[in-house]
C-alpha positions in Angstrom: 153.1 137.4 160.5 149.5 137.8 159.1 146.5 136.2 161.0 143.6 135.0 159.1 140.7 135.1 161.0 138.2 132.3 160.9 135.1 134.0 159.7 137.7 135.2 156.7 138.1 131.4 156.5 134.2 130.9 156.3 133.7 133.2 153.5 136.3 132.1 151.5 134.8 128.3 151.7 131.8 129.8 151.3 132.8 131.7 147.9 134.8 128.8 146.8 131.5 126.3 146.7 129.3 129.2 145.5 131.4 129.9 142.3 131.9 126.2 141.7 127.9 125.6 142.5 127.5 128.4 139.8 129.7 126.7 137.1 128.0 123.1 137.6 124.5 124.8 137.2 125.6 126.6 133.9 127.0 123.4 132.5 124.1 121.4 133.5 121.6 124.1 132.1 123.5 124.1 129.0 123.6 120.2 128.9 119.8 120.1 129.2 118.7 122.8 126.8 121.3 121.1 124.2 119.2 117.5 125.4 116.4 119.1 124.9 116.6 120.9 121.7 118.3 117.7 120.2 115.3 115.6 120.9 112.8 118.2 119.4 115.5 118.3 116.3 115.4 114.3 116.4 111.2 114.4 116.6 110.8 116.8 113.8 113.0 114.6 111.7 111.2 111.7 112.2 107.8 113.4 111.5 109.0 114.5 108.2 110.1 111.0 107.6 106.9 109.6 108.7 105.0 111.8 106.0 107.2 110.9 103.7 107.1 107.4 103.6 103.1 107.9 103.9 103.3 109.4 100.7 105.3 106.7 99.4 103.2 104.5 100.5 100.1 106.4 99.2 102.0 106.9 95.8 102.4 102.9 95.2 98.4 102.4 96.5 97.8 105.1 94.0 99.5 103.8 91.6 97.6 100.6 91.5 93.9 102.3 91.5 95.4 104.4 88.6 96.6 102.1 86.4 93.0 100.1 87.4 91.0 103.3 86.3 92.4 103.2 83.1 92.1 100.2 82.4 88.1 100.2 83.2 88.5 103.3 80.9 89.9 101.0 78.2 86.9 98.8 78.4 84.2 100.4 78.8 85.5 102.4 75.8 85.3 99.1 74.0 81.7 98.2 75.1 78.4 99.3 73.4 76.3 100.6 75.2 73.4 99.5 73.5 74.1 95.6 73.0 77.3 95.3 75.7 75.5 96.8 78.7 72.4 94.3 78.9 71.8 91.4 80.4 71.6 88.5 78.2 71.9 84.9 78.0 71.3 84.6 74.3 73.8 86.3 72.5 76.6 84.0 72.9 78.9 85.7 70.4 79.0 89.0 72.6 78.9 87.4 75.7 82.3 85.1 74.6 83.8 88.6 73.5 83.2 90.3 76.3 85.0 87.7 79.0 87.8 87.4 76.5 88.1 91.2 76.8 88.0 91.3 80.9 89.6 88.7 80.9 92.6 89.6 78.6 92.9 93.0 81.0 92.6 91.3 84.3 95.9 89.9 83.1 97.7 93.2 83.1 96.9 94.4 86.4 99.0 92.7 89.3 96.6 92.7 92.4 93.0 92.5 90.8 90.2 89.5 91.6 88.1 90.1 88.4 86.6 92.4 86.3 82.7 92.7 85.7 80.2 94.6 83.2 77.1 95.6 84.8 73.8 96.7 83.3 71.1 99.7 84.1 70.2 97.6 86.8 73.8 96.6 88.3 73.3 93.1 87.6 76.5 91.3 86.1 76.5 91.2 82.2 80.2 89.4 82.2 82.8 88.7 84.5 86.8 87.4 83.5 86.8 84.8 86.0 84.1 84.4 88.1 80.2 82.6 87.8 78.1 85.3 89.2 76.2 86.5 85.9 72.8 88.1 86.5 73.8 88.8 90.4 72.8 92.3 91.5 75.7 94.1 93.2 73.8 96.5 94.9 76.0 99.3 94.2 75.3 102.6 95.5 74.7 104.6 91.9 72.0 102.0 91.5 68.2 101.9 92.1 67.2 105.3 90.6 69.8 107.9 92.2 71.2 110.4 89.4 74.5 110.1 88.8 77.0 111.9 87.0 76.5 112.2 83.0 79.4 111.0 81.1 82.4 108.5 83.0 82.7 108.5 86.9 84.5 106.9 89.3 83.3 105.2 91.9 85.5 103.7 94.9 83.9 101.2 97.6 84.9 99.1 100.7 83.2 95.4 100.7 83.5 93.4 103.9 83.4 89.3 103.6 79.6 89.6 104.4 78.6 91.9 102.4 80.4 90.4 99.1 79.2 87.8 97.1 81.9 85.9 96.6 82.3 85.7 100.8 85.5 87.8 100.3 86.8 91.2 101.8 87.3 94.0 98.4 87.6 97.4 97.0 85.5 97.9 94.2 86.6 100.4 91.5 83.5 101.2 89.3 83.5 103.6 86.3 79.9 103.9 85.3 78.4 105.9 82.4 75.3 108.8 83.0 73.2 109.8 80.5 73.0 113.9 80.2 70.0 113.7 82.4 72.0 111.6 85.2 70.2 107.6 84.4 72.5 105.3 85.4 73.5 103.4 82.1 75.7 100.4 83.7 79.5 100.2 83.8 82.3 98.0 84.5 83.8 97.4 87.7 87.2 96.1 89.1 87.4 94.0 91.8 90.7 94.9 94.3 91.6 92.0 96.2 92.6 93.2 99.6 94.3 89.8 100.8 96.7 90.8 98.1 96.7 94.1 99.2 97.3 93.0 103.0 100.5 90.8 101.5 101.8 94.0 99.7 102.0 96.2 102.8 103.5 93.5 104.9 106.4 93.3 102.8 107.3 96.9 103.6 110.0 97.2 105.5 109.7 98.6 108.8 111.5 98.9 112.6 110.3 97.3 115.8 107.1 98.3 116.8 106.4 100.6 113.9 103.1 100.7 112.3 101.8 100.8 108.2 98.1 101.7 107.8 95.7 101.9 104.6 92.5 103.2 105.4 89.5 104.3 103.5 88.2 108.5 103.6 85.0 106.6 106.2 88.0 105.4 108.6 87.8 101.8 107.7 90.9 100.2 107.9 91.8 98.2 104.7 95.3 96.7 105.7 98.0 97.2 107.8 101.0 95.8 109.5 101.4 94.2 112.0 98.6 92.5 110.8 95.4 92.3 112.6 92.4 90.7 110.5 90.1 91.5 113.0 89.9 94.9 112.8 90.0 95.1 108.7 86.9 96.6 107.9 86.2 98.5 110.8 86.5 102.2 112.2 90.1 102.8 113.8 89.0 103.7 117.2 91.0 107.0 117.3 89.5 109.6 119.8 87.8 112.5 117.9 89.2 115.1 120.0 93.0 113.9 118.9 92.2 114.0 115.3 89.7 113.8 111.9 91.1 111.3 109.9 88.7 112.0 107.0 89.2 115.7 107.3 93.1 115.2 106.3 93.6 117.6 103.1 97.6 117.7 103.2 100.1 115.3 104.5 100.6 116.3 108.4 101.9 114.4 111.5 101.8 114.2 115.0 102.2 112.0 118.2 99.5 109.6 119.8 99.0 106.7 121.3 97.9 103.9 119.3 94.3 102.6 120.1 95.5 99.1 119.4 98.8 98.5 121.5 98.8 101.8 124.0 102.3 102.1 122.6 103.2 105.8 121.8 104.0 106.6 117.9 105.3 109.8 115.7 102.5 109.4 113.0 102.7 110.8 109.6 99.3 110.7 107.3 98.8 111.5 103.9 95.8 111.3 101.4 96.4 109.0 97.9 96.0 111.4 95.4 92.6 111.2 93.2 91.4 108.7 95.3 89.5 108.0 98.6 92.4 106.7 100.7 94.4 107.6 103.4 98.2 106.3 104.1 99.6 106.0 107.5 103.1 105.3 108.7 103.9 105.6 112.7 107.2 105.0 114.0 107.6 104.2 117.7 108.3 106.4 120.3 110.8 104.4 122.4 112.9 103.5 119.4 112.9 106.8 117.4 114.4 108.2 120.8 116.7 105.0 122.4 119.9 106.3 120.9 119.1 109.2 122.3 118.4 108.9 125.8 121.2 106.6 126.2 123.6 109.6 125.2 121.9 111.5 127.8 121.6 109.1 130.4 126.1 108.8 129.5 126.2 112.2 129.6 124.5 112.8 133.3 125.7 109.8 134.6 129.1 111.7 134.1 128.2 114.7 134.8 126.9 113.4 138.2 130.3 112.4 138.7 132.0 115.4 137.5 130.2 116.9 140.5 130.8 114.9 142.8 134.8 114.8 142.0 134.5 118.7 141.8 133.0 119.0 145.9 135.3 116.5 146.8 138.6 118.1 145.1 137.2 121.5 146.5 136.7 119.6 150.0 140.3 118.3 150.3 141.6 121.6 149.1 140.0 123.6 151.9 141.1 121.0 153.9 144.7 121.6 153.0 144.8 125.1 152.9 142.8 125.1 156.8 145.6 123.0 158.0 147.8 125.6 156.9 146.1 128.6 157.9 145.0 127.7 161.3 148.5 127.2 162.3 149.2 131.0 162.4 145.8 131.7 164.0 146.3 133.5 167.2 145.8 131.5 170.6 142.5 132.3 171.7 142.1 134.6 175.2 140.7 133.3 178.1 
């Protein structure tokens, strides 16, 4: 009869829970680098989806100061410069033409408050809708600094104080230059961002997900969830994280908001042509819920795979020691 001695027992118990430790810790290394590799995957994904819808975003904002600048390019192609672009109270014929023209185009362009002529001085020649002839606008091409001979645009952010009509706006000027850069007046559009604020709310978007509109200064100009307060203002984003006026092509990346704290995969893109900025951020939590509760499924049961696996290896030892020690020689004394 062979006798198995106990230290032969040892080792074998021994090897049995080292190969078995070995295989666990393979399978749970693979198990985390797949985890791990499938969030990045899931991450990536959702920054290029996050740019995207920026740009779609920026391509409908776009859209709408496009279709504005050629519309001012329409009228002021219609004006004269000579009679048109003076301030007048006398000339009632031109003045009559004039608001039926801005008037007639306000009508075409879904979003706009009013359109206005202005004069060498940027007072208010005539307006579609509203009574402020003869008000200065105190426009930024005005008071002597050269501008641009020929057409321009022009693009600027008015909060409730600073407009005259007590109103939050964008204005959209296209002035004319002489060749030696005198202002000669222009027409502006007025962009009513209440409008604008409605229009981005009825994106749809996920819990806790975040729309933006922002001007190239870092004033925010609408966004959803809505918060009035801050429209007009700098979004308080840390300079070291990022430039938002610096952006040249659509990029993303992960912060935390400096509204809510909540953490958001954030794509931003710049409306082409024009001075604005698009961003979309999708939450963090949500983007990755489906996946961590795979993960937490799959080491929940791999916990117990374990666990099954020592105690299956226990009761076989167990079983085959029962065995085996029967023909273990009587010890000497």
């Amino acid at each position: 009869m062979n006798f198995i001695s106990k230290n032969q027992v040892i080792s074998k118990f021994l090897s049995d829970y080292g190969a078995l430790l070995l295989l666990l810790s393979i399978v749970g290394t693979w198990l985390t680098v797949d985890f791990y590799q499938e969030r990045e995957q899931i991450i990536e994904e959702s920054k290029k989806l996050a740019i995207n819808k920026s740009q779609l975003v920026g391509s409908s904002v776009g859209e709408l100061f496009l279709v504005t600048d050629y519309v001012l390019r329409d009228i002021i192609g219609r004006l004269d410069v000579v009679k048109d672009l003076q301030l007048t109270s006398k000339d009632n014929e031109r003045n009559i033409r004039l608001t039926a023209i801005l008037s007639e185009k306000l009508e075409t362009v879904t979003g706009l408050r009013d359109f206005a002529v202005l004069d060498r001085d940027c007072r208010i020649v005539a307006t579609a809708k509203s009574p402020f002839i003869g008000v200065n606008t105190g426009q930024h091409f005005c008071g002597g600094v050269k501008v641009n001979p020929g057409q321009s645009t022009h693009i600027k952010y008015l909060s409730a104080e600073q407009s005259i009509s007590g109103r939050s706006a964008v204005l959209m000027s296209r002035i004319l230059g002489s060749a030696d850069g005198i202002f000669l007046g222009g027409v502006v559009a007025v962009v009513d961002l209440a409008l604008a604020q409605k229009w981005i709310e009825a994106i749809h978007t996920e819990a806790n997900d975040v729309l933006a509109i922002m001007d190239a200064d870092g004033l925010l100009l609408a966004n959803k969830p809505a918060q009035p307060d801050a429209i007009g203002k700098p979004v308080p984003v840390p300079m070291a994280q990022f430039f938002y006026s610096r952006i040249n092509d659509p990029t993303s990346f992960i912060n935390n908001s400096p509204y809510d704290g909540r953490r958001r995969i954030t794509g931003v893109s710049k409306v082409e042509r024009f001075p604005f900025i698009t961003i979309v951020g999708f939450d963090y939590d949500r983007v990755l819920k489906a996946w961590r509760y795979r993960m937490w499924q799959f080491a929940t049961g791999f916990l117990l795979l374990c666990i099954f696996a020592v105690i299956a290896l226990r009761s076989h030892h167990d079983c085959v020691n029962a065995r085996e020690c029967e023909n273990l020689p009587p010890q000497m004394h």
